[in-house]
C-alpha positions in Angstrom: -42.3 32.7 -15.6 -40.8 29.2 -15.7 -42.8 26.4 -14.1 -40.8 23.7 -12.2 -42.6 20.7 -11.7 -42.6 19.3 -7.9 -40.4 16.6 -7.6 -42.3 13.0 -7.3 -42.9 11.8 -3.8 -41.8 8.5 -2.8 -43.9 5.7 -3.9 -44.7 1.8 -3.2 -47.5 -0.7 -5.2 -46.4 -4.2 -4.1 -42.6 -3.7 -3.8 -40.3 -1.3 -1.6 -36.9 0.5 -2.0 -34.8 2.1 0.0 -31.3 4.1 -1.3 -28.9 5.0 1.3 -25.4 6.8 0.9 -22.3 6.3 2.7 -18.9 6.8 3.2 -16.3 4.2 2.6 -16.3 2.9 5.9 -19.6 2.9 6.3 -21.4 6.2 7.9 -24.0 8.2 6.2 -22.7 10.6 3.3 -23.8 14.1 3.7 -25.1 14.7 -0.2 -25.1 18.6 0.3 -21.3 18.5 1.6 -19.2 16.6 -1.4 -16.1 17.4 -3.0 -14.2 16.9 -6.2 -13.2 13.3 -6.3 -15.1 11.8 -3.2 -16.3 8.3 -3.5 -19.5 7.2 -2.0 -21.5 3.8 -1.8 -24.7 3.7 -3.2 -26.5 0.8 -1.3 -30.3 0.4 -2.7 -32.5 -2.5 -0.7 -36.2 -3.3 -1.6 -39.0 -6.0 -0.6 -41.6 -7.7 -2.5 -44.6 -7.0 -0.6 -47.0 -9.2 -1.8 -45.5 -12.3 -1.7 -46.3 -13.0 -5.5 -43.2 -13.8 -8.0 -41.6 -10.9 -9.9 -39.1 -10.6 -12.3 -37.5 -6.9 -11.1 -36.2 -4.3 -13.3 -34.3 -1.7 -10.9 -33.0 1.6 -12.9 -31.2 4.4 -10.3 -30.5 7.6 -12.7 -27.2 9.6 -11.8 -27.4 13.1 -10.8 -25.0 15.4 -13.5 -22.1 15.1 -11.0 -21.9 11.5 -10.3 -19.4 8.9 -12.7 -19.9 5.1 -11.7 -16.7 3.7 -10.5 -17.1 0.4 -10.3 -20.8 -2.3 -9.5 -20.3 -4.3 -6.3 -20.2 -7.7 -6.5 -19.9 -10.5 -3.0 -16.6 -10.7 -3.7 -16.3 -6.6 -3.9 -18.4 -6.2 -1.1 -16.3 -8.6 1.6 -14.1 -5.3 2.0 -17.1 -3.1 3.0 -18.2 -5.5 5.8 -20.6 -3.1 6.7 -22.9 -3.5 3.3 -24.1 -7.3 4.5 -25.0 -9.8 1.5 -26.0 -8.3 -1.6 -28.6 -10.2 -3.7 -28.0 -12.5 -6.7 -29.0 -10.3 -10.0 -29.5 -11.6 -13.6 -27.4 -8.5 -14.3 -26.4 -5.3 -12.6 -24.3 -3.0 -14.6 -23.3 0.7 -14.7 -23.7 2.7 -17.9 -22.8 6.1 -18.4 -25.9 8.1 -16.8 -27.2 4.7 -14.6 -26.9 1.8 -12.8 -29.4 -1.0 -14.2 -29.9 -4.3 -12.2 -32.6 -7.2 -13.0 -33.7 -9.6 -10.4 -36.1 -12.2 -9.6 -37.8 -11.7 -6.6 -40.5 -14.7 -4.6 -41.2 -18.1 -5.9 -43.0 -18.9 -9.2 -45.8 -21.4 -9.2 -44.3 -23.1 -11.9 -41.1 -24.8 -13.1 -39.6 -24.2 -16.6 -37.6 -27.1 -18.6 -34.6 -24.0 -18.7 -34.7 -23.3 -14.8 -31.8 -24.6 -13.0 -32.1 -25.9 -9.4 -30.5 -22.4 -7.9 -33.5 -20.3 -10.1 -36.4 -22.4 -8.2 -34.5 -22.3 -4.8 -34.1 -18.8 -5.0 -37.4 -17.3 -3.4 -36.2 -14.1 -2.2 -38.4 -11.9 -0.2 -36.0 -9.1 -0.6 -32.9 -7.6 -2.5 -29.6 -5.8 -1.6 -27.5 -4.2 -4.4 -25.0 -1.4 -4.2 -22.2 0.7 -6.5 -19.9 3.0 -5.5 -20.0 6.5 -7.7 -17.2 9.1 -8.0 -17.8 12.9 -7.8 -16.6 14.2 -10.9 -18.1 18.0 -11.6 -18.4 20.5 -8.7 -22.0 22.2 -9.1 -25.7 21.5 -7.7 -27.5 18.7 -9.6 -31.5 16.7 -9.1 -30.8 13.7 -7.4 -33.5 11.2 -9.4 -35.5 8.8 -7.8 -34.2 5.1 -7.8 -37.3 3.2 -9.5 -38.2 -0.9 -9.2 -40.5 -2.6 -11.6 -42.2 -5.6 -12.2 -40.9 -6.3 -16.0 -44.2 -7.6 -16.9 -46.6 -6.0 -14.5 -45.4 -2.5 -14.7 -47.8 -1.6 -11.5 -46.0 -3.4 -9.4 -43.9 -0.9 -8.3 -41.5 1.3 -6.0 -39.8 4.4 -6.4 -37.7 6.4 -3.7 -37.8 9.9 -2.8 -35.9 12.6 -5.0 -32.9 15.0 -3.4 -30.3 17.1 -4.7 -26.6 16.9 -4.7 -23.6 19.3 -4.2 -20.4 19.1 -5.2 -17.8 21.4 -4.2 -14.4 21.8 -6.3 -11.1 20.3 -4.6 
């Protein structure tokens, strides 16, 4: 008999994240209901929780069925006036299986001699990022967790709950 392995609950050691789905123009996306060829946002928000500085490492896996179509940027974003500001990232970037962003989140206690003005200013409580996805291949597929790091404290930490996604053919 084959063994599946429960999926991982949600989980939260001094950061959160949240992942919400919606439509272009801005309701909820019904995951189980997709077709060929339907674009959704993928809007993923998060708070430091302890108040200490953290440089974030946020990785959000792609179900099977799932092509990125393009990273939102402010610029992107002013079209989806529903999204709100997204946060400033060191990087954010899809890939072919994920989307990858690194962020700096709280203030640090000290001051490097590389550290512009904008890096010490920037003592963000919280973060705001979002993609928009394509659905490319009709079938049922695990919708991973989204998971947020601490790059050098890997227990500070936050994953989101797991799901499943179907896409139906056009």
């Amino acid at each position: 008999e084959l063994h599946r392995a429960a999926p991982q609950p949600a989980a939260s050691q001094g950061l959160s994240v949240q992942r919400e789905f919606l439509t272009l123009d801005g309701r909820p996306a019904n995951l189980r209901a997709l077709r060929q060829n339907d674009r959704v946002i993928v809007s993923i928000s998060g708070r430091n929780l302890d108040g200490n500085y953290h440089e974030v490492a946020l990785l959000d896996l792609l179900p099977a069925g799932f092509e990125i179509e393009t990273v939102m940027t402010e610029d992107k974003a002013k079209s989806f006036g529903f999204l709100g500001k997204l946060s400033d990232t060191r990087i954010a970037e899809g890939r072919d299986d994920r989307f990858f962003a690194s962020l700096n989140l709280g203030r640090r206690t000290y001051r490097s001699w590389w550290d512009s003005e904008d890096d010490v200013k920037q003592a963000l409580g919280s973060f705001h990022v979002a993609y928009i996805v394509r659905a490319v291949t009709p079938g049922t597929f695990a919708l991973p967790a989204v998971n947020v790091s601490d790059m050098y404290a890997p227990r500070i930490y936050a994953r989101s709950t797991m799901g499943r996604v179907e896409i139906a053919p056009r």
